[in-house]
C-alpha positions in Angstrom: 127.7 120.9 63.2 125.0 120.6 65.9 122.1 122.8 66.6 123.5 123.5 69.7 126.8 124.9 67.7 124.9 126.7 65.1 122.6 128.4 67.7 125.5 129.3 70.0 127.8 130.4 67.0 124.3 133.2 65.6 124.3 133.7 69.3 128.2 134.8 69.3 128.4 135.9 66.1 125.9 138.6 67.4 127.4 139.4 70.7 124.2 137.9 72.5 123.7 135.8 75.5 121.5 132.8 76.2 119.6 131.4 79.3 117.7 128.2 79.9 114.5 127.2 81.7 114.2 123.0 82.0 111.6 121.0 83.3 110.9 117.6 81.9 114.2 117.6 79.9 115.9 118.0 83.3 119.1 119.4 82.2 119.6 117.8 78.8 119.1 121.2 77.2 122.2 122.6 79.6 124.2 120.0 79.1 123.7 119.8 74.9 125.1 123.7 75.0 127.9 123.1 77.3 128.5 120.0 75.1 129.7 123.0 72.7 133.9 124.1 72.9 133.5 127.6 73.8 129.9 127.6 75.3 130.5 129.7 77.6 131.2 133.0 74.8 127.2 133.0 75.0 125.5 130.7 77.4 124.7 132.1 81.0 123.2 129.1 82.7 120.1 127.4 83.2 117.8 126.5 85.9 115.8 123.2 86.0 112.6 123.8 87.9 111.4 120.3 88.2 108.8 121.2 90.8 105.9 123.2 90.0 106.8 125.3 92.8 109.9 126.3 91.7 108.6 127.5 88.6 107.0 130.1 90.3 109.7 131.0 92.9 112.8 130.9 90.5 111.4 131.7 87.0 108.2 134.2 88.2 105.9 131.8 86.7 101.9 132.9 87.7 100.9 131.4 90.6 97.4 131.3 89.8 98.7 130.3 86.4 100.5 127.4 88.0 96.9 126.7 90.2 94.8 126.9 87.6 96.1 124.9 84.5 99.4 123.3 85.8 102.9 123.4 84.8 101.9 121.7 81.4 100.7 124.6 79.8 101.8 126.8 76.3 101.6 130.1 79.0 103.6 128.6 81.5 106.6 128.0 78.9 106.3 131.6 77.8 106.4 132.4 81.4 109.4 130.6 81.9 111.3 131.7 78.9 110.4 135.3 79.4 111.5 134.4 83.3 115.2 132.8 83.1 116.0 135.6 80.5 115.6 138.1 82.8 116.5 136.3 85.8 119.9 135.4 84.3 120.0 138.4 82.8 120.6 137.1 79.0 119.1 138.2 75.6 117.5 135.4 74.8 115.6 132.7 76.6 114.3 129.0 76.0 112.2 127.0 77.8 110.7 123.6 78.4 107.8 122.1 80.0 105.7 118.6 79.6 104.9 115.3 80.6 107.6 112.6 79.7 106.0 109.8 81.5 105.3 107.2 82.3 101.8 109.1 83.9 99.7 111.6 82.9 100.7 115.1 84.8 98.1 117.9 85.5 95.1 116.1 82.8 97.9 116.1 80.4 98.9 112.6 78.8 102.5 111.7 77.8 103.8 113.0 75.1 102.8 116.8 75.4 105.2 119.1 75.6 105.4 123.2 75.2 108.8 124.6 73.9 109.1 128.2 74.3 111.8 130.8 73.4 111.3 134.2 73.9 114.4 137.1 73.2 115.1 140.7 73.0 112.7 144.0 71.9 113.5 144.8 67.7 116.8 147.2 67.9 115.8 150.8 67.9 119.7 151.4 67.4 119.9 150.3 64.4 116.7 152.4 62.9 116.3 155.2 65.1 112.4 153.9 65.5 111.2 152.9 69.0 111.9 149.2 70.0 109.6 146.6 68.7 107.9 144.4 71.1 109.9 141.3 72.5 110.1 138.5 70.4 108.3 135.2 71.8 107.0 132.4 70.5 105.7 128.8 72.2 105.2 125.8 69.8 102.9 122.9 71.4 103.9 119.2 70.6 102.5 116.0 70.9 105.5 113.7 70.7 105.8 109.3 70.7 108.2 107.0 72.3 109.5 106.1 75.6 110.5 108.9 78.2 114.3 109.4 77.2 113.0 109.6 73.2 110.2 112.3 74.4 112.8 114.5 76.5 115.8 114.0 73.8 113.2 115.0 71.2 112.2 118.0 73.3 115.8 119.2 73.3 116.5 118.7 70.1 113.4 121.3 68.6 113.6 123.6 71.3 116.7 124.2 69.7 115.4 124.2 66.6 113.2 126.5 67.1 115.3 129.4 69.1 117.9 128.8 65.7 114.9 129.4 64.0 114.1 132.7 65.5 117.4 133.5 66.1 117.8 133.5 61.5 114.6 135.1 61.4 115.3 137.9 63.6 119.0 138.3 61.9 117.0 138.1 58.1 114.6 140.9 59.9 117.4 143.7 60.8 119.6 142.7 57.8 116.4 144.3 56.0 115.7 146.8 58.6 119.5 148.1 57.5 118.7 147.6 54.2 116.1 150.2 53.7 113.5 147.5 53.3 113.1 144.6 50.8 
């Protein structure tokens, strides 16, 4: 099974939804989840905000943000995680911004790249207490090889990483329901 399955099977297992945000991977992160039979049980849609601008205009990325430190930036990811989850209106959203080469972008060199995911508050439902904060989480990278290796490889542990929030969030309310350890 892929990561894309396993993430999209916690995803339906759970009755949640899932939205992308793709920059230097241009759609590979789409098109991986789609790649899935049945993709479409969880997975809203994506939008790829090459351009700086649209990152701002689509995603409600800071614009002084943007100004100030670029579109390569661990803030910016959030921003666009946090951005196509609400704008597409899912429970959890992933993100992806960097510089795949051949040049440098914004003082960054090739090879760094921010993954973000960010998802829904804790379930007060479930405990009665109020919800907990939204869960987020942006991992920086520094990654080798030619472009397609550096945006295949960003696909690849962004997905990782949402799987991994995704278990770690499931393992939290399983003990939530529980009654602690």
């Amino acid at each position: 099974m892929t990561e894309a399955a396993r993430v999209l099977a916690l995803l339906a297992e759970r009755g949640q939804t899932l939205a992308v945000a793709e920059s230097l991977t241009g759609g590979l992160v789409a098109a991986e989840l789609t790649g899935v039979p049945g993709a479409s049980a969880s997975f809203r849609g994506s939008v790829t905000a090459y351009a700086t601008a649209l990152k701002h205009e689509l995603l409600g990325v800071d614009g002084t943000l943007l100004a100030e430190r670029g579109a390569v930036d661990p803030e910016v990811a959030s921003q666009m995680a946090t951005g196509v989850r609400v704008r597409l209106g899912a429970d959890w959203g992933i993100a992806t911004t960097g510089v795949a080469g051949p040049d440098p972008q914004d003082g960054q060199p090739v090879g760094t790249v921010y993954v973000a995911v960010a998802g829904p508050a804790g379930d007060a439902s479930r405990t009665g207490a109020p919800a907990g904060p939204p869960v987020g989480k942006v991992v920086p990278l520094r990654l080798n090889g030619d472009r397609g290796e550096i945006r295949r490889e960003s696909v690849r542990i962004v997905l990782e990483l949402l799987h991994e929030e995704l278990s770690g969030n499931v393992r939290a309310q399983d003990t939530e329901q529980n009654g602690g350890n």
